[in-house]
Structure formats: C-alpha cells, structure tokens
N, C-alpha and C positions, 0 to 999 in steps of 0.2 A: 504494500500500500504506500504512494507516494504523499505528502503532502510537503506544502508550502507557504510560507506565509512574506508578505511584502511589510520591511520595517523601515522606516528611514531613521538614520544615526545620525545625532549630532553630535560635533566635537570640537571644543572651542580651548587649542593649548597657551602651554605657558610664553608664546612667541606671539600671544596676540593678535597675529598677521590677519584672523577672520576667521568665519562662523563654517565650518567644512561641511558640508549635508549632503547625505547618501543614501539612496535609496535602492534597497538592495530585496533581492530576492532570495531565499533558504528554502531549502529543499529537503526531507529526513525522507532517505530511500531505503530499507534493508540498515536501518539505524546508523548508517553515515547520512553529515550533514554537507550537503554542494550550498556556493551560493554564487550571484548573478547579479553584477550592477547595476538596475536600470536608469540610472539618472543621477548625476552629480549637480554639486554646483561649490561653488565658493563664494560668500559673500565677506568682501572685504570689510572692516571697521572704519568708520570713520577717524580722523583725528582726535577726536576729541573721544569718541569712546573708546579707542585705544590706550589712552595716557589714562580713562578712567579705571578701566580693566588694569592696566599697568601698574597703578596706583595704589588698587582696592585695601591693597591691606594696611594702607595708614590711614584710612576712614574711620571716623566715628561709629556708632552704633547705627544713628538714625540715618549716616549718608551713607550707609552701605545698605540697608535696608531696600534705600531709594535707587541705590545702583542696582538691587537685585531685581528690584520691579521694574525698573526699565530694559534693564536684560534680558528680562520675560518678556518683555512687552515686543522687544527685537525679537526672540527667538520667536514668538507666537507668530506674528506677523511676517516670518519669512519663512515659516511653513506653510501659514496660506497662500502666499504667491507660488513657495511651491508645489503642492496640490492643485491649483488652478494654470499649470503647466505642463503637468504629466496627467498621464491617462492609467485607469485601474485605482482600485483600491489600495489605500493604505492602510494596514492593520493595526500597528503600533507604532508611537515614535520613542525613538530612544536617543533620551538626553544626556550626555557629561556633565555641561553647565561648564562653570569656568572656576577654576580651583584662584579660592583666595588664600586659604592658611590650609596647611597639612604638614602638624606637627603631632606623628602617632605617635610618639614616646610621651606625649599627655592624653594620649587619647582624645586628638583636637584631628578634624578632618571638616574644611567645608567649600563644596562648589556651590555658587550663586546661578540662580536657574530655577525659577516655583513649579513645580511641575504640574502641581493644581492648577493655578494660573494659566498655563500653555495647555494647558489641557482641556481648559474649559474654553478658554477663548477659541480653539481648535477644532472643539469635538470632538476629540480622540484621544484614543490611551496612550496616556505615557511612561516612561518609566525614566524615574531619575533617581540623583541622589546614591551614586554605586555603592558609595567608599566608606560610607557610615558602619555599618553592619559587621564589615571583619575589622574594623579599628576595637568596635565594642568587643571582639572577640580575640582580642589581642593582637591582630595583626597592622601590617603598614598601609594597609586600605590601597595598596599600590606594589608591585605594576597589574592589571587588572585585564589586559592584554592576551595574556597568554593561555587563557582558557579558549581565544580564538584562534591561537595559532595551533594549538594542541589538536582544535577540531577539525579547523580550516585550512589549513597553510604544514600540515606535519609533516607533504612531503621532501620537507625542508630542516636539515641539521637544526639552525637555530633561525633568529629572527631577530633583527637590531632595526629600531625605532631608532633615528636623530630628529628628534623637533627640540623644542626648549631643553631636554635633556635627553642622553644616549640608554636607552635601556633594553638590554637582551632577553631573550627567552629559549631555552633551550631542556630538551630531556637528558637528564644525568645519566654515570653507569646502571643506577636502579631502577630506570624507568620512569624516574620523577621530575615533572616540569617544575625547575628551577628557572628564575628571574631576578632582576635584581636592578633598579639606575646604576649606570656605572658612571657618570661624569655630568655635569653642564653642557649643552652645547651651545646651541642659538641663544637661549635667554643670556647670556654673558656678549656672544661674538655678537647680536642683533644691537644691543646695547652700547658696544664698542666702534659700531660702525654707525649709529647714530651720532656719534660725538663727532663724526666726518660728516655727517649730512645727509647720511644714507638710511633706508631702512631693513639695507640688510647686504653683507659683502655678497656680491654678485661672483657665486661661481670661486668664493675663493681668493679672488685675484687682489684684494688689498692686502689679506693676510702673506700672499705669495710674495707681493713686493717686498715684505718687510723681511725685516734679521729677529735672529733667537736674541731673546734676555735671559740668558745663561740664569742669575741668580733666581729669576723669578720663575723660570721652569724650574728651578730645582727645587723650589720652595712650593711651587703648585703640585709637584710631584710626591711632597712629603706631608700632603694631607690626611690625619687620621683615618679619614673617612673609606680610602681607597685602601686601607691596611684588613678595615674589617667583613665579615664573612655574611653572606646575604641569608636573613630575609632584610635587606635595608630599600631605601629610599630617601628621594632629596629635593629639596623644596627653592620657593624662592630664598624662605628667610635664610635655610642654608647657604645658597648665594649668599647674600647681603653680608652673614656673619665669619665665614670662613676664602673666598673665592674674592670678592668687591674691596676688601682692604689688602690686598696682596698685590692687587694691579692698580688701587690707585698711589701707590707709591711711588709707581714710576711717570709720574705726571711730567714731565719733563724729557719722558721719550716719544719717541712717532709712535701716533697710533698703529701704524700699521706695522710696528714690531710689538707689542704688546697684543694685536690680532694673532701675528703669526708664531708667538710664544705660544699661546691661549690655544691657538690652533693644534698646536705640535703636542701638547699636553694631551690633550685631548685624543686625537689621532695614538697618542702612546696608549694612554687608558685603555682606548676602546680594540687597538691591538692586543693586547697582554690579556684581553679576556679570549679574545676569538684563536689566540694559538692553541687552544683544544678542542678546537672546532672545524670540521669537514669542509663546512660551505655554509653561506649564511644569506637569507634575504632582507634587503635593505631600502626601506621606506623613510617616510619623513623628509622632510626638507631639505638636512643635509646632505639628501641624497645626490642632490645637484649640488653641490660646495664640493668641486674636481679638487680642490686643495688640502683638502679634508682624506677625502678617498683616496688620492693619488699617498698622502701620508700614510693611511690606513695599509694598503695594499703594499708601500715599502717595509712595513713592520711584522708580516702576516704571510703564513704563506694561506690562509684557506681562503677558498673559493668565493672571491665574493657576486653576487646577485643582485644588477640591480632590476625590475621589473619595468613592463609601462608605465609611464607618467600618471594613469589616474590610481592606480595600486601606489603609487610611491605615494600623491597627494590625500588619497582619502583612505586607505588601510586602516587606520584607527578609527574613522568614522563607521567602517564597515564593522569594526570587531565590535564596538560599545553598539553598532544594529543588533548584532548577534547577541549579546550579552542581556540586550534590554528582553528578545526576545527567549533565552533561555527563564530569566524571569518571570516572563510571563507563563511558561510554561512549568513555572514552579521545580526550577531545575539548577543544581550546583552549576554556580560560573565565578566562583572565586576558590581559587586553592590554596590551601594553608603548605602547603612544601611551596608557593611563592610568598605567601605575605607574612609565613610566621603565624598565621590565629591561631586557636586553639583546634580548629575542624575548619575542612569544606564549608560552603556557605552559601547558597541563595541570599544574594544581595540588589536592593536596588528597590525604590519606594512605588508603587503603581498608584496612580489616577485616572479616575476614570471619569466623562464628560457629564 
C-alpha cells in the first residue's frame, strides 16, 4: 500500500539571508520513505527584518514578543501567496521558526514563529516549535536533521550542512546516527564580510585574497569546544562569547585576512571530522564558498558531494517537511545517540485551524 502526503517546510537559519519554503512530496512504500520536491521558493528578508532577526536576542520581553508576531504575521502571509501558486493540496506545514536563544545546558531553547497564529490565519496544520521537547528530556534540542538523513539521504556515508554553522551526521561502527555542530561558519564569515559592504563573501574570493593570522588561527584552533565529544551544539551566544573577541582583536588587520584565517579554521574543523568518512553530501550555502571547499578537499581525502542547486539551497527545508510530518504521524524524529536526551522523542507542537 502506497501512501503520500504533501508538506511544505519552513526554515529560516542563523545566516538570516531569508524564509526557505518547500514543498515537498513523501511517499511510505513497503515502509521506506521516497520524497519529491514540488515547488520551492526563497523569500529574501528585508533590511530591516534582517538586523531584526539578527538582533533578536538583545530584545526586551515585550519587543521580542512583537518581533514574534510579526514573524508570524510574515510566515503566514507567504504561505498564502504560496498556496495561491501551486496546485494540489497541502497537508501540513512544517515550521522551524527562527532560533533566538539555544542554550541546552539550562534547559533554554527558543524559535520565534506562533504556530497557532500561522495556522489559523492559514487554515492548516502546522507543526512547530521542534527543539523544546528533547531539551526537556535532556538533550541539545539540536542537530535535528538527521532523523532525515537517516530516512532520506542514507545512501550517503554522512551529511554536512554549512549555513550559519557546519554540522554532520553520520552512522557510527554501531549502527548509531551520531551528529554533532562542528564549527561556525556563515554567521561569523556573513558578519565579516558585512564590515566590507557585503552580504556575504561571494564564492570565497575575499577570504582567498587574504593571508593566514598565524596567532589567531592558533588560538581559534584551541577552543575548548572542538576538544569535546558530541552530543554538543552551538549557538549565537557561543559566537559572541568564545569566536567575536578572538577576531576583534585584530582590528587593525584586512579584513580579508581575518576572513581567510576564519576561513582556514574552519575548513580544518570541518576536515579533521570527515577523515573517517567515505564520502559525504554537502548542502547549505557554503556549499558555493569554492574557498571553503577547495580548503576542505586539501585537508580530506573522502569523497566529497556536492548535489543540484535546489538540494544544496532547501535540504533543511525538506528534512524539518519531513520531521513536521513524522509528527504528525505521531512518530520518533528526534534521537537521543544525536542530542544526548534521555530516549527517542516525538517532538514538535501541532495546530490545528
């Protein structure tokens, strides 16, 4: 017996760059799950909600409140433009929302996004809110991912995300999908290449021009964080508190050697994990930053993948489809051998119209 169900995934990361939405089709045939794009789209942020989003977490109570209703008020409203573009039903929508603080070691986890809200103004089911559920149960409420690689994408050694941060997934010798952030990426370089004018190094090519800052790769290098063993994750405020006082020291050097310090850092990280690794498929943004890759692949002998352009652009958008709709179907999409909780978890709050 075949059946399918139509979900569109929203997913709005720590890079800001805008609202990813995919609508995607699932299929459980002989209890594998296929699935089938039918319709993307990206709607970029404006200026101004950009630096709000960017900002969110030094808001007051009441102005983050206001920035959550109006982010509802955006995601509602560009799901019915898109609905009134595509043909066929849509079953579910599955939201992310846009993570302002995710600090599990207090048991703090929260993305901005009312599902209620989007759901009524909509008509339709939603499912938001992932990350709460396995923090309450001990774990990092993150990376959340890999329940769709596991399903979706297996016939693939591992899986490395670069957007705001580099995060893998892959099965160990035991069988068990292990994940883990391994480094910052965009949210530091997107930031760096703003202070040139830009919203984001194009392909690489500023951090290319630039020279190593010896001291400061070595001191990027000797971050506790990369010493310890996963279920971890890593946030903005990580930035801000360990990553943002290391590079503004060097105020006085080019930016574009402080890029390609950052860069080279990075590219080591995310090397040093994948030398136990076959071959690896590689989505996200960074996927186009050739200076990134090109680093990567000097460091690595495995195979690396990159796929079509709209798998590299909405692959998270697809997997939190997936994710929304294993919820609905009242079914494990969070695992404790990636986040640490105490068990498996059906995670993710539904709304219905």
């Amino acid at each position: 017996m075949m059946k399918y169900y139509n979900v569109l995934g929203l997913m709005s990361g720590t890079s800001c760059d805008g609202l990813d939405m995919a609508l995607c089709r699932f299929t459980l045939k002989e209890g594998e799950w296929t699935y089938e794009i039918l319709k993307t789209k990206v709607v970029e942020y404006s200026v101004q909600m950009r630096k709000k989003l960017q900002n969110s977490y030094l808001l007051s109570g009441i102005e983050l409140i206001e920035l959550d209703t109006e982010f509802s008020l955006f995601c509602a409203e560009r799901i019915i433009e898109f609905k009134a573009c595509c043909h066929g039903v849509i079953h579910i929508v599955a939201s992310h929302g846009h993570t302002v603080f995710h600090q599990p070691e207090k048991k703090i986890t929260l993305q901005i996004g009312n599902g209620e809200m989007i759901s009524k103004m909509c008509n339709i089911t939603v499912v938001s809110d992932f990350r709460t559920g396995d923090v309450a149960l001990g774990g990092q409420g993150a990376p959340l991912v890999p329940v769709g690689d596991e399903l979706l994408f297996g016939d693939f050694c591992s899986c490395l995300n670069l957007g705001g941060f580099s995060n893998i997934s892959y099965r160990n010798s035991r069988g068990k999908r292990i994940a883990f952030d391994i480094s910052p990426v965009n949210i530091v370089l997107n930031e760096l290449a703003g202070k040139s004018g830009f919203l984001f190094d194009d392909k690489g090519m500023m951090a290319a021009s630039g020279k190593i800052i010896q001291e400061l790769f070595d001191n990027l290098e000797n971050i506790e964080y990369y010493k310890s063993l996963p279920p971890k994750s890593l946030s903005r405020e990580w930035v801000d508190k360990y990553i943002s006082p290391l590079w503004s020291c060097y105020s006085s050097e080019k930016n574009e050697n402080i890029m390609a310090t950052f860069t080279m850092h990075t590219a080591t990280r995310i090397a040093e994990v994948l030398k136990r690794m076959k071959n690896v498929l590689i989505t996200g943004g960074g996927a186009y930053n050739d200076f990134l890759i090109s680093e990567i692949k000097k460091n690595t002998n495995t195979e690396i993948i990159i796929p079509e352009k709209e798998l590299i652009d909405f692959k998270e958008a697809v997997v939190f489809a997936f994710l929304g709709l294993l919820r609905y179907r009242n079914e494990n999409n969070c695992l404790s051998s990636v986040t640490g909780a105490e068990t498996d978890s059906c995670c993710g709050v539904i709304s219905l119209p």
